[in-house]
C-alpha positions in Angstrom: -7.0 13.9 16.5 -8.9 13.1 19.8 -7.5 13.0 23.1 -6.3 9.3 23.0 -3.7 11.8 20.9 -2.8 14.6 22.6 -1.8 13.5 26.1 1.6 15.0 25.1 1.7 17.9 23.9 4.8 19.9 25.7 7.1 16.8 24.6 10.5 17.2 24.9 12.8 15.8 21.6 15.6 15.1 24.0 13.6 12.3 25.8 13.2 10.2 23.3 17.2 10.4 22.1 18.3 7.2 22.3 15.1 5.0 21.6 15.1 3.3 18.4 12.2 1.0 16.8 12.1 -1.1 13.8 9.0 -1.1 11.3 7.7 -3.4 8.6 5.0 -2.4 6.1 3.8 -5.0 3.8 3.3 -3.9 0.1 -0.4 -3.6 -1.3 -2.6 -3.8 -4.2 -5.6 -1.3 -4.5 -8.6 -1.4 -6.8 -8.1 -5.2 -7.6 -10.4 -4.5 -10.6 -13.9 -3.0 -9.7 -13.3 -1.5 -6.5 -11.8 1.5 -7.3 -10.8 4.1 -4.5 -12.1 1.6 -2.5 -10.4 -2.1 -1.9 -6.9 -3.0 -1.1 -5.4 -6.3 -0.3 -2.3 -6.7 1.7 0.9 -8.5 -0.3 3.8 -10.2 1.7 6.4 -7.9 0.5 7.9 -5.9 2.1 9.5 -2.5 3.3 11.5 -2.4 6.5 13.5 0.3 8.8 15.2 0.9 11.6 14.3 4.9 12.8 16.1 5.8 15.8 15.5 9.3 18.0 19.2 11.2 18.2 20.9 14.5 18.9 22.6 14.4 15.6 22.9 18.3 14.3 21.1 16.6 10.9 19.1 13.3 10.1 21.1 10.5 8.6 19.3 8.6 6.4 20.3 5.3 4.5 18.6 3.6 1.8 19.6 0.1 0.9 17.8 -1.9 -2.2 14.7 -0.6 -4.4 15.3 3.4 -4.3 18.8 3.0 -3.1 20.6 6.4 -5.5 17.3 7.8 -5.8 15.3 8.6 -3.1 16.2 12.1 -1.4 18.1 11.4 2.0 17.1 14.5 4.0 14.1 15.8 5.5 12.0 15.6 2.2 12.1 11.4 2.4 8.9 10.5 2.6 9.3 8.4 6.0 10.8 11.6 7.3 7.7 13.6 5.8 5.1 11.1 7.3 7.0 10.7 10.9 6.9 14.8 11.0 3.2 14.9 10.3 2.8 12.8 12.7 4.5 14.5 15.3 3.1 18.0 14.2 -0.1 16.8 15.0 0.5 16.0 18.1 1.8 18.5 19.3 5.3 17.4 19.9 9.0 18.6 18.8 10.2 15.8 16.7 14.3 15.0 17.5 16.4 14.4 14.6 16.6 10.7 12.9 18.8 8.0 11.9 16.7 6.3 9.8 18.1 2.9 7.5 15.5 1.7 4.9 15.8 -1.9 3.3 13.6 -2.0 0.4 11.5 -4.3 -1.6 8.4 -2.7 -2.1 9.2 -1.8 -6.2 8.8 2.0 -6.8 6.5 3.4 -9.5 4.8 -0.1 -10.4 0.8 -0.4 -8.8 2.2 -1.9 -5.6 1.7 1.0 -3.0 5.3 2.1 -2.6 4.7 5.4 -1.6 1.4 4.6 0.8 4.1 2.0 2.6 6.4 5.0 3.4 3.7 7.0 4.3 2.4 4.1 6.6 6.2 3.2 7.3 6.4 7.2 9.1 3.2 6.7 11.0 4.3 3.7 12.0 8.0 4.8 13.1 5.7 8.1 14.9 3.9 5.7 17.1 6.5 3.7 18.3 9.2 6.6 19.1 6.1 8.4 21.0 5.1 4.8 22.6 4.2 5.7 26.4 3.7 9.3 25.7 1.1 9.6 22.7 -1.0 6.8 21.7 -2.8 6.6 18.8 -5.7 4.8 17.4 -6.2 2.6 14.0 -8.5 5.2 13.4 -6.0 7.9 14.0 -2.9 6.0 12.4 -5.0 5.7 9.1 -6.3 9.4 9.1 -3.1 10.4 9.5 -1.6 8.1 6.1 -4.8 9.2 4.3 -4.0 13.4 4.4 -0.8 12.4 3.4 -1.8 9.9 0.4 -4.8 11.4 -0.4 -7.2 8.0 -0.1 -7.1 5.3 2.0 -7.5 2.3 -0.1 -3.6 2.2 -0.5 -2.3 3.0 3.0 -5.3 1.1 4.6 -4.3 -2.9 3.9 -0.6 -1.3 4.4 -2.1 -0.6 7.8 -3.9 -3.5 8.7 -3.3 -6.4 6.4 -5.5 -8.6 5.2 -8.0 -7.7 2.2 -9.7 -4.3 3.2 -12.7 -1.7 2.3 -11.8 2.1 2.9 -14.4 4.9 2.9 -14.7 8.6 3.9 -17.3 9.9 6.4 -17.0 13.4 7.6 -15.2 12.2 10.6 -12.6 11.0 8.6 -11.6 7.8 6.8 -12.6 4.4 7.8 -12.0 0.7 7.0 -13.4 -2.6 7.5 -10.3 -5.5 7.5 -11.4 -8.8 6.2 -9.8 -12.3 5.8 -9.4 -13.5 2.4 -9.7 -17.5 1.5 -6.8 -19.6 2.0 -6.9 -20.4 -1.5 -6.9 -17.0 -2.9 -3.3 -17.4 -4.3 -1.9 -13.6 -5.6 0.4 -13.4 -8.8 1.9 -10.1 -9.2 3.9 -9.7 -12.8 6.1 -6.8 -12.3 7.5 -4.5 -15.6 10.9 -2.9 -16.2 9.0 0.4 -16.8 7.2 2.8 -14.4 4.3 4.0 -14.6 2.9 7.8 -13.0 0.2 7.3 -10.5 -1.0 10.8 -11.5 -1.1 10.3 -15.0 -2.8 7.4 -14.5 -5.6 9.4 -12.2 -5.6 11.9 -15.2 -6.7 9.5 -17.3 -10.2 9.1 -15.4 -13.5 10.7 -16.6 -15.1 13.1 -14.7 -18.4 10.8 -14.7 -19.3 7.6 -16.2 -22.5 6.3 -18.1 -25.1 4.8 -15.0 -25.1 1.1 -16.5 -21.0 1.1 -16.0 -21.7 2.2 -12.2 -24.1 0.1 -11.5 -21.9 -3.3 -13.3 -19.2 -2.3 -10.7 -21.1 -2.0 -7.8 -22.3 -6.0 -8.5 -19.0 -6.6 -9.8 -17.0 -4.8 -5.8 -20.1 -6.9 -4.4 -19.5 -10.1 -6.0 -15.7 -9.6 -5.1 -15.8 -9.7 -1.5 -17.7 -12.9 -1.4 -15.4 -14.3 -3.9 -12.3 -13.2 -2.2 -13.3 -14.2 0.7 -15.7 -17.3 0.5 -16.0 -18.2 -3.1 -12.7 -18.6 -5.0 -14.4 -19.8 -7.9 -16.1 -16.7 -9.2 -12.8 -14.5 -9.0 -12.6 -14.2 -12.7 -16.4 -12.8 -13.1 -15.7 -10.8 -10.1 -12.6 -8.8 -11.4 -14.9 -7.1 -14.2 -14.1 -3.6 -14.5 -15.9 -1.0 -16.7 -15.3 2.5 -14.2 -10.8 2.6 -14.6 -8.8 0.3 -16.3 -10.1 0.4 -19.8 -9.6 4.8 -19.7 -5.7 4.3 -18.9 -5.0 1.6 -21.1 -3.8 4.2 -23.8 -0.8 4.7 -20.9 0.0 1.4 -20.7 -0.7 -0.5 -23.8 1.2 -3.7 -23.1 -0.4 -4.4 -19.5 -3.3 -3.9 -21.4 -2.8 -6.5 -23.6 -1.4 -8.7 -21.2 -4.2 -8.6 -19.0 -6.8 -9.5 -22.1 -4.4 -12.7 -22.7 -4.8 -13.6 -19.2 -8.3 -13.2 -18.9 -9.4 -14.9 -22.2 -7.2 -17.8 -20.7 -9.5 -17.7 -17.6 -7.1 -16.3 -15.3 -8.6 -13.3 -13.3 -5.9 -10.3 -14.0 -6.4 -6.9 -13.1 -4.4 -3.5 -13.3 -2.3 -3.5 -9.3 -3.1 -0.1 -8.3 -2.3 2.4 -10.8 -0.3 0.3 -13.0 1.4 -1.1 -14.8 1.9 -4.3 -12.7 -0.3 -7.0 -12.9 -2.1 -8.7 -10.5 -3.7 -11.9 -11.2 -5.9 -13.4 -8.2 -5.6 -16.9 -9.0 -8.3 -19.5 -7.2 -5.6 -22.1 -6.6 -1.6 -22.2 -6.4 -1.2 -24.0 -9.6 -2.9 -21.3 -11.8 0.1 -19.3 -11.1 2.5 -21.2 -13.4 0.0 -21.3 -16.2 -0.5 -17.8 -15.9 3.2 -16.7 -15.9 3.5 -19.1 -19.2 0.4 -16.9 -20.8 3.0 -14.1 -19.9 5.9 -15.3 -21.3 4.4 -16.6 -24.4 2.5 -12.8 -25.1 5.0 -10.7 -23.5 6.9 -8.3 -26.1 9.2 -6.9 -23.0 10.4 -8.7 -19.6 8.2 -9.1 -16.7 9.3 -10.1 -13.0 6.6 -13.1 -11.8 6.4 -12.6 -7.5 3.9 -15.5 -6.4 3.1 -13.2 -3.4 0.6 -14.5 -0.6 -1.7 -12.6 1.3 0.0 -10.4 4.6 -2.4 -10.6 7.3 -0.7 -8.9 10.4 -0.4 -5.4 8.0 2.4 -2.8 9.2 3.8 -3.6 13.3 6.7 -1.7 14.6 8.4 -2.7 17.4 11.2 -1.2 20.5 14.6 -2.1 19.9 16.3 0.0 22.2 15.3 2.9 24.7 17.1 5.9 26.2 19.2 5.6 29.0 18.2 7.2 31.7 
């Protein structure tokens, strides 16, 4: 952290008792075909929470909607995780929590669930240490991307919009960019879950050259097209370096995503699978494309015509401590 981030350092948990924030975090899609690791774009879902600062003897935690029954409701949440880390590195005592959760973000499906509760804690950090700590975009994403491991989930979670994420030895970066108006997002969501890590286990160690260097044109091709050039879309969702290695894990997304594509619809894996995410050039694709779905689909698949979030995660004051 630099010093915009350590202007508080002998903070006092009983402050900030009293001061409660809301946050929203906007679900995301990374890879969206050939930028793996690298490219996320921002969907209008969403994850929101209301994390006040008390004097409780334990946090209370509530968890309404996706999770709800499943999620742990003590200090190994992952919103309580993230809002720790953040606190750790500051250098302050964090106060216990009341934190209430309403979720939409679906869990285990390729749409960036757990990056949106990492980014959800950061967020939650920021505004409970408002007018004490402040912190960067530089700083709120390096702190998301030791807890995610790579920023091209927690990124677009972040800062909306369609963005690139890269590592320097200063830490990770990102460049936002706004996608076409007509750049109209399907996501086609599955009963069934699918294990980010398994999915990363599937990967090669290396790749043959001619696949690298199709991707690089292909990531190259897809910013223009995402955001200047609707049109090209399906050419520029070409993938040789991740989806076809973890197909074996997810057979029916596979073949879904050929269907869709042989009918000129440009689908890719979302994330890690095994959602869907077709990038369709104009709103009335969409229909067509859920109808390819429902005419090839052996099992039932939830259709979210999503658009694109452009304002990314914001947290705001509700109430502060008396004093």
């Amino acid at each position: 952290m630099t010093a915009a981030a350590t202007v508080a350092r002998a903070g006092d948990p009983t402050s900030l008792v009293g001061r409660t924030v809301h946050v929203k975090v906007p679900a995301t899609s990374a890879n969206l075909g050939p930028g793996f690791d690298t490219l996320g774009l921002a969907l209008a879902r969403y994850d929101e929470l209301e994390v006040s600062a008390t004097d409780a003897p334990r946090h209370e935690i509530e968890v309404h909607g996706v999770g709800e029954g499943q999620v742990p409701l003590d200090e190994s949440h992952l919103v309580v995780r993230a809002i720790a880390h953040a606190f750790a590195r500051v250098g302050v005592e964090m106060p216990r929590l009341r934190l209430v959760a309403h979720n939409s973000i679906p869990h285990g499906r390729g749409l960036g669930s757990s990056g949106a509760a990492i980014v959800a804690g950061v967020m939650a950090a920021k505004g409970l240490l408002d007018g004490i700590v402040e912190f960067t975009p530089d700083e709120l994403l390096e702190l998301a991307t030791e807890l995610e491991g790579h920023p091209d989930n927690v990124a677009p979670a972040l800062f909306g919009g369609l963005t690139i994420a890269w590592m320097t030895p200063e830490g990770p970066r990102h460049k936002k960019l706004i996608v076409h108006r007509g750049v109209s997002p399907l996501v086609l969501v599955p009963e069934h879950e699918m294990s980010t890590a398994l999915a990363r286990s599937l990967q090669p160690e290396s790749v043959p050259h001619s696949d690298a260097v199709f991707n690089v044109s292909r990531s190259a091709l897809l910013i223009a097209a995402l955001i200047q050039s609707p049109e090209l879309l399906l050419q520029a969702t070409e993938d040789k370096l991740h989806q076809h290695y973890r197909a074996q894990a997810m057979p029916e997304t596979d073949r879904l995503i050929r269907a869709l594509r042989e009918a000129k619809h440009p689908a890719v894996v979302s994330g890690a699978g095994p959602s869907i995410l077709v990038l369709a050039s104009d709103p009335s694709e969409r229909a067509d494309a859920v109808r390819v779905v429902e005419a090839s689909a052996d099992t039932a698949w939830q259709a979210l015509p999503l658009a694109v979030d452009f304002k990314g995660a914001t947290v705001t004051i509700v109430s502060e401590p008396e004093r």
